[in-house]
N, CA and C of each residue as an Amber inpcrd file, in Angstrom:
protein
   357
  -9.3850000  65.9250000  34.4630000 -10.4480000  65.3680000  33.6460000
 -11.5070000  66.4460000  33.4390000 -12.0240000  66.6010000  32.1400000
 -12.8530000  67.4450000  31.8660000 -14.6140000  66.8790000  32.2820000
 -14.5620000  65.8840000  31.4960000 -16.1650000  65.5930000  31.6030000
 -15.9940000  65.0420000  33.2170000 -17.5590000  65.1540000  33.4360000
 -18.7200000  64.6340000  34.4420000 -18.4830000  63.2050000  34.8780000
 -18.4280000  62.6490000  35.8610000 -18.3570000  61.1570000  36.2090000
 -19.5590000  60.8000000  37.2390000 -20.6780000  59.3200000  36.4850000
 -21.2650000  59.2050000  37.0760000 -21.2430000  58.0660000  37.8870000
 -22.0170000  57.6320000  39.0380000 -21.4070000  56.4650000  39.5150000
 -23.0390000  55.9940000  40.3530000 -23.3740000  54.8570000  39.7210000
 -24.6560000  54.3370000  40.5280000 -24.0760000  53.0210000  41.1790000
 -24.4750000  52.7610000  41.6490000 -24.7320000  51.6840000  42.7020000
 -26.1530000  50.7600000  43.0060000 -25.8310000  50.0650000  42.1180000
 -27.1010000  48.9490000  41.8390000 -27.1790000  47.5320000  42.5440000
 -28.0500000  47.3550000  43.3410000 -28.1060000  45.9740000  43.8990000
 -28.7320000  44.6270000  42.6660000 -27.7930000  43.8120000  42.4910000
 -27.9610000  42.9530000  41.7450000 -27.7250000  43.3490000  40.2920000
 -26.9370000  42.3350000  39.6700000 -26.2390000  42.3110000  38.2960000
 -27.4990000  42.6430000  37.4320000 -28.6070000  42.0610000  37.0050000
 -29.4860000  42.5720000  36.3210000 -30.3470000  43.6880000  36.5040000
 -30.4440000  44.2390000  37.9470000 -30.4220000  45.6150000  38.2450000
 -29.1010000  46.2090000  37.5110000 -28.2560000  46.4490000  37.5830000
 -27.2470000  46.8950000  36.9650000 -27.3380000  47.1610000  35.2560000
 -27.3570000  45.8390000  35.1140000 -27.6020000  45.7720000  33.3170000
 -28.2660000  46.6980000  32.9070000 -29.7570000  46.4130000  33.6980000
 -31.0770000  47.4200000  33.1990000 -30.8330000  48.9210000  33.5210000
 -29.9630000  49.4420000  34.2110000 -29.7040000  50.5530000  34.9040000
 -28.4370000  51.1670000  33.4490000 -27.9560000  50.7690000  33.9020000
 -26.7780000  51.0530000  32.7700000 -27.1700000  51.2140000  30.8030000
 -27.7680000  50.1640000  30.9550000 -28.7050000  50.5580000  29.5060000
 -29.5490000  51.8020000  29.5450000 -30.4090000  52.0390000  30.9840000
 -31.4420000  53.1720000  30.8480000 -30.4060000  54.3540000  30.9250000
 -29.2500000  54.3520000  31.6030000 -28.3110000  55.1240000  31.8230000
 -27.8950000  55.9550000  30.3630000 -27.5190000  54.6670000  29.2650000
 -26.7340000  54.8620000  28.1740000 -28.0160000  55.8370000  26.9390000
 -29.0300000  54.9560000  27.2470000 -30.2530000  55.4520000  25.9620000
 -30.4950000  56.9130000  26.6500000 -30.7110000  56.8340000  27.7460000
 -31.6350000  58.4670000  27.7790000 -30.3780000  59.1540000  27.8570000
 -29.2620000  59.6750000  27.9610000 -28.2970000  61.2000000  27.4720000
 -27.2490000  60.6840000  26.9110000 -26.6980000  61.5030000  25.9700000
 -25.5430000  61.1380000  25.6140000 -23.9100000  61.1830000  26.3810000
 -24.1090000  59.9200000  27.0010000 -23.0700000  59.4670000  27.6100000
 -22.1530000  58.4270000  27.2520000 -20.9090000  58.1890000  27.6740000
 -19.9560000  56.8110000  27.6190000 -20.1390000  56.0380000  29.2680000
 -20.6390000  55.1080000  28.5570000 -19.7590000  54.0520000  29.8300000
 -18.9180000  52.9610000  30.3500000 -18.4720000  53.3150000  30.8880000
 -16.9860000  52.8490000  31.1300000 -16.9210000  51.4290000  32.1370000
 -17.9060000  50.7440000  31.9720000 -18.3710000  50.0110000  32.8510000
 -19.2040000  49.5510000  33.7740000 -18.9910000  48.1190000  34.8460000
 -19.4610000  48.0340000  35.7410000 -18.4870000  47.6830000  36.1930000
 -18.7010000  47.6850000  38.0710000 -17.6610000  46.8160000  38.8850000
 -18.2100000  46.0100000  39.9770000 -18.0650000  45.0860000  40.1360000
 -18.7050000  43.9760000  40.8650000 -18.1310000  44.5650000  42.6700000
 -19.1890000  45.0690000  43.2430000 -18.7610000  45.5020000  44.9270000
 -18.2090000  44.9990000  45.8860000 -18.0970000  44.2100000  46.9450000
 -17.6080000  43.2820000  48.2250000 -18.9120000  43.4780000  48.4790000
 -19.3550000  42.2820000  48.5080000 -20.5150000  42.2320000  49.5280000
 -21.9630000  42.6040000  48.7570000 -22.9210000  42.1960000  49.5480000
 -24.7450000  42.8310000  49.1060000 -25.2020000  42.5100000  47.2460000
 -23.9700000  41.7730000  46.9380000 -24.4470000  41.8250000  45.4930000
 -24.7070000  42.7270000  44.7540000 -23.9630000  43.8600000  45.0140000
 -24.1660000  45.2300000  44.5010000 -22.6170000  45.5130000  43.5260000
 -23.1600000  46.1880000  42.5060000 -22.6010000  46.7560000  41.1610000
 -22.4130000  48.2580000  40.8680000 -21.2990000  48.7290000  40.5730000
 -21.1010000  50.4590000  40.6560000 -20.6720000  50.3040000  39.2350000
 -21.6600000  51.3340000  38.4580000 -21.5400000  51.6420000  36.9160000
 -21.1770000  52.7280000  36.7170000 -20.2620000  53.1670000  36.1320000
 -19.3580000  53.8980000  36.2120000 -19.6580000  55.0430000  34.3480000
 -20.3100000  56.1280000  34.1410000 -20.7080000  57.0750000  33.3480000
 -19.5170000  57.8430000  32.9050000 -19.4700000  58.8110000  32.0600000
 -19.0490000  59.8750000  31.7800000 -19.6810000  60.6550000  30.5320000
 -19.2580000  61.8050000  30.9970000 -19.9550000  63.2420000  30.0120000
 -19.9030000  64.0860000  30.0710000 -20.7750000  65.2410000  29.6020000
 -20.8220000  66.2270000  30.1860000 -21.6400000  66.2270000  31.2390000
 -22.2220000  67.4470000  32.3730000 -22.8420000  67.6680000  33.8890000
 -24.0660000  66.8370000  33.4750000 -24.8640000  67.8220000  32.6350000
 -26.3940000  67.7290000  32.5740000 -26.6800000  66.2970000  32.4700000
 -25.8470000  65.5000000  31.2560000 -26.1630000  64.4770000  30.6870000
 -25.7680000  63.6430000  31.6230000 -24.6510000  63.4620000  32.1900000
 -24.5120000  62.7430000  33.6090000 -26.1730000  62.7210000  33.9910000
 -26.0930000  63.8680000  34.8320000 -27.0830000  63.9540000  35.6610000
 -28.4680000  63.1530000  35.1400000 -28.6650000  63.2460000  34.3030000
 -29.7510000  62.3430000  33.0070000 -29.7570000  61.3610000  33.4650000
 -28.8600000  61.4430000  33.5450000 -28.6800000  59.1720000  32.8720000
 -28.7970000  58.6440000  34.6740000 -28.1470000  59.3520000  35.4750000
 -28.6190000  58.9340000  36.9070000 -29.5070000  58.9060000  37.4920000
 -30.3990000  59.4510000  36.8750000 -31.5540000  59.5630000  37.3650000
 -32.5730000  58.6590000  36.3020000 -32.1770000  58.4740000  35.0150000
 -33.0040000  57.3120000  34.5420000 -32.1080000  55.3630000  34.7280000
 -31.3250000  56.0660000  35.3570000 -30.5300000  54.7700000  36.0020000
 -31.1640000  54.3410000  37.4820000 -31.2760000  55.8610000  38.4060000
 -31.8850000  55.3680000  39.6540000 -33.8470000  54.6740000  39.5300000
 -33.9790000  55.7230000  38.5390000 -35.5090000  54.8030000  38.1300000
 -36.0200000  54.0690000  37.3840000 -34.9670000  53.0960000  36.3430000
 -34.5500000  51.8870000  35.9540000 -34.0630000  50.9960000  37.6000000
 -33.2720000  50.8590000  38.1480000 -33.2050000  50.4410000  39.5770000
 -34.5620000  50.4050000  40.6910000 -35.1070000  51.3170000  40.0470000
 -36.5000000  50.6760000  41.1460000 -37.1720000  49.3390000  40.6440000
 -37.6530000  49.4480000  39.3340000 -38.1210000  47.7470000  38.9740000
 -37.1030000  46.5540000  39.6250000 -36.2760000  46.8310000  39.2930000
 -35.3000000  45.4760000  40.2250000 -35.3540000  45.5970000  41.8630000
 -34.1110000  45.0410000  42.0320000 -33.6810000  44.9070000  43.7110000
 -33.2920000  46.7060000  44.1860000 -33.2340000  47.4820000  43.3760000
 -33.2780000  48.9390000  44.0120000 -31.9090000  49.5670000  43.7420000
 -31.5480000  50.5850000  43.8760000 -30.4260000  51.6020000  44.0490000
 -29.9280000  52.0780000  45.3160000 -28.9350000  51.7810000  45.6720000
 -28.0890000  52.1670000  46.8320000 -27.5590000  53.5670000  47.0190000
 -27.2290000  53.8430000  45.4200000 -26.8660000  54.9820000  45.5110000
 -26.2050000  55.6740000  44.5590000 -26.7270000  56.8180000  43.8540000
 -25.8550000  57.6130000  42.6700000 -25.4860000  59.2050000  43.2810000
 -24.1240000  58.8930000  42.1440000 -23.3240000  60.5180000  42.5890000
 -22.7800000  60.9700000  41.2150000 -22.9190000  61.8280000  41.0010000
 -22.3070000  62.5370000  39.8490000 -21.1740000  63.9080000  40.4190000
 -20.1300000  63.5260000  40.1590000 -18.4390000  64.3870000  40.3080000
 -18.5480000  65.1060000  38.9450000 -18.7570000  66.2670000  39.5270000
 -18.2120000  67.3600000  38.0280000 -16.7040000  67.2850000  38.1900000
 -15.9810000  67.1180000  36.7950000 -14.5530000  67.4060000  36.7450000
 -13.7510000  66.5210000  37.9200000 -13.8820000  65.1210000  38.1220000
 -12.9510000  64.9530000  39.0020000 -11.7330000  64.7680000  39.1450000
 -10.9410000  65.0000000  40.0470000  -9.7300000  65.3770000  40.4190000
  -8.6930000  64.2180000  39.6930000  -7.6890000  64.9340000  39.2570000
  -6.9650000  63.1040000  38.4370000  -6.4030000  62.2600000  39.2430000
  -6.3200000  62.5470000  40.8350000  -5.9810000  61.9130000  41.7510000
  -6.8520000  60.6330000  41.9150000  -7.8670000  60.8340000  41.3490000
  -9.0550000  59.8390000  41.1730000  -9.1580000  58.8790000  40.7450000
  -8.3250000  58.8400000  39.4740000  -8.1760000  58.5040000  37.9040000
  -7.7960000  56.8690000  38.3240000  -7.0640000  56.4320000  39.0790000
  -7.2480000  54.8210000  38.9660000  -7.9480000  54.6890000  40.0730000
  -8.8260000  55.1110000  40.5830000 -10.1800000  54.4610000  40.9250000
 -11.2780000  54.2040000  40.0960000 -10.9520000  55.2350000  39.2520000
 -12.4630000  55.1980000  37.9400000 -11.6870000  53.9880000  36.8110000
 -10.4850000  54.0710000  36.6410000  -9.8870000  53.4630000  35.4450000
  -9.3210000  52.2370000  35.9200000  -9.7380000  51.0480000  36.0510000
  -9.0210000  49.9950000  36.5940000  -9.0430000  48.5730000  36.2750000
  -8.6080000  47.9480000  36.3180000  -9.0160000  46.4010000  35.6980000
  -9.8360000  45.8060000  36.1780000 -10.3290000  46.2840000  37.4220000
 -11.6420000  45.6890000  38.3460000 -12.9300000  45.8280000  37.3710000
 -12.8410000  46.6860000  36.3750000 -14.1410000  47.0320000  35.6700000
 -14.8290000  46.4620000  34.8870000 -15.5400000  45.7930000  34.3960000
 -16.1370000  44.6690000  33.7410000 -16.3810000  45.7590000  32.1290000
 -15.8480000  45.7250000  31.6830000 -16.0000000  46.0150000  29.7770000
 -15.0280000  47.3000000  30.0970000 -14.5120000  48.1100000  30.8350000
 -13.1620000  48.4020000  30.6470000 -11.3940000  47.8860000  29.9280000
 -11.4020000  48.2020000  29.0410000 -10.3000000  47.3780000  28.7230000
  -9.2020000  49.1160000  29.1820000  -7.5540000  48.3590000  29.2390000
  -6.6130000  49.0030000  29.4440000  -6.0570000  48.8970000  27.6450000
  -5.7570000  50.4240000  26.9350000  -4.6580000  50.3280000  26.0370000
  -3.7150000  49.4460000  26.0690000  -3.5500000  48.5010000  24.9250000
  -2.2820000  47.8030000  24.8500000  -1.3330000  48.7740000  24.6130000
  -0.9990000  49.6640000  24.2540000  -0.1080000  50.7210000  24.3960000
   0.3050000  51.0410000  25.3730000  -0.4400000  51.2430000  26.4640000
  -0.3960000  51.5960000  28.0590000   0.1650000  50.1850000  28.2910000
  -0.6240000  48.9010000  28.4320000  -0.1730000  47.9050000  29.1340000
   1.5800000  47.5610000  28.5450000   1.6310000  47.9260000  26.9430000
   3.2920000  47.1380000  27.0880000   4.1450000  48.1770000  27.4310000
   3.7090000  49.4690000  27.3940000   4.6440000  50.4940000  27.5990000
   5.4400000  50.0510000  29.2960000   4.2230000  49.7780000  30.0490000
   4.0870000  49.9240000  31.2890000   5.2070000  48.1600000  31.6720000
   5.0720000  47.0090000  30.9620000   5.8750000  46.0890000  30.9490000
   7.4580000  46.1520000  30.5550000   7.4400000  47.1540000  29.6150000
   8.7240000  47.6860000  28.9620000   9.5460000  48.2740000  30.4010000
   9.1830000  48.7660000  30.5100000   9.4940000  49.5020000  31.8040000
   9.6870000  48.9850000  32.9590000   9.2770000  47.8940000  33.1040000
   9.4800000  46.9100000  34.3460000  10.5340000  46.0080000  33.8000000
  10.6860000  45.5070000  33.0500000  11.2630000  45.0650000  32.6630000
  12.8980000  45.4080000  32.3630000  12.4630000  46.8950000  32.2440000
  13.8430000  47.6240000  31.6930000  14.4530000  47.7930000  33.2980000
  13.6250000  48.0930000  33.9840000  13.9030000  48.0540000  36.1220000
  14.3440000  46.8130000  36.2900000  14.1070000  45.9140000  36.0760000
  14.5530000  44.4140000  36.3050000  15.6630000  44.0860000  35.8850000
  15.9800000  44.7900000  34.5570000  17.6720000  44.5530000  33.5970000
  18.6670000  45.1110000  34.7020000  18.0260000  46.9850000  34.9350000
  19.3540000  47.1390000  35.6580000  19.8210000  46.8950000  37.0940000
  18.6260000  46.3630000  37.7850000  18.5500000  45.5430000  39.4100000
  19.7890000  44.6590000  39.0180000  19.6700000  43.8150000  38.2650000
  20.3150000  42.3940000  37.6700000  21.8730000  43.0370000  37.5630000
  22.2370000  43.8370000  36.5930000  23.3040000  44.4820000  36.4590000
  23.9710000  44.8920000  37.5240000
C-alpha cells in the first residue's frame, strides 16, 4: 500500500462522527470508515492519504475528540505492510462496502471448491 493510514480511536459514536468529519474537512483525505470496538463505547476511524495529510486530519480529529467524551488514541502507519490489509479492509467497518466483483468472484470460487469436494 502506498498511501498513509490513519487510525483514531474515539470514545463514543458522536465523538466519532464529529472526529471523522473534522478528520475529512481539514486535509485531503479518504475515509474508509468507522468500526464499532469491544467494549468502552469506543470507535476506530479508519483515514487514508498521503503522510502529511494523514497526519492533519489526526490531529484535527484528536481536537475535534476533546469537545466530546475524548480520544483514546491516534496513529498514523506510513505505507502499511499488506499483511495488514484485512485488518484495515473488512466488513466490520461501518460505510466500508466490499466490491461486488470481489464478493462474487470470491463465491464463484467456493462454490467451484464445493463442486469438486462433491465429485
Amino acid at each position: 500500500m502506498v498511501q498513509a493510514l490513519g487510525i483514531i480511536e474515539a470514545i463514543g459514536m458522536a465523538t466519532a462522527i464529529e472526529a471523522a468529519d473534522a478528520a475529512c474537512k481539514s486535509a485531503n483525505v479518504t475515509l474508509l470508515g468507522m468500526e464499532p470496538c469491544r467494549g468502552d463505547g469506543m470507535y476506530t476511524i479508519k483515514i487514508l492519504g498521503d503522510v502529511g495529510a494523514v497526519k492533519a486530519a489526526c490531529q484535527a480529529a484528536e481536537a475535534a475528540c476533546s469537545k466530546g467524551r475524548g480520544c483514546f488514541s491516534a496513529k498514523v502507519i506510513a505505507r502499511p505492510s499488506d499483511g495488514i490489509l484485512p485488518m484495515i479492509f473488512n466488513e466490520n467497518t461501518v460505510g466500508y462496502q466490499v466490491d461486488e466483483d470481489e464478493s462474487s468472484e470470491d463465491e464463484e470460487s467456493a462454490n467451484s471448491e464445493t463442486d469438486h469436494e462433491v465429485e
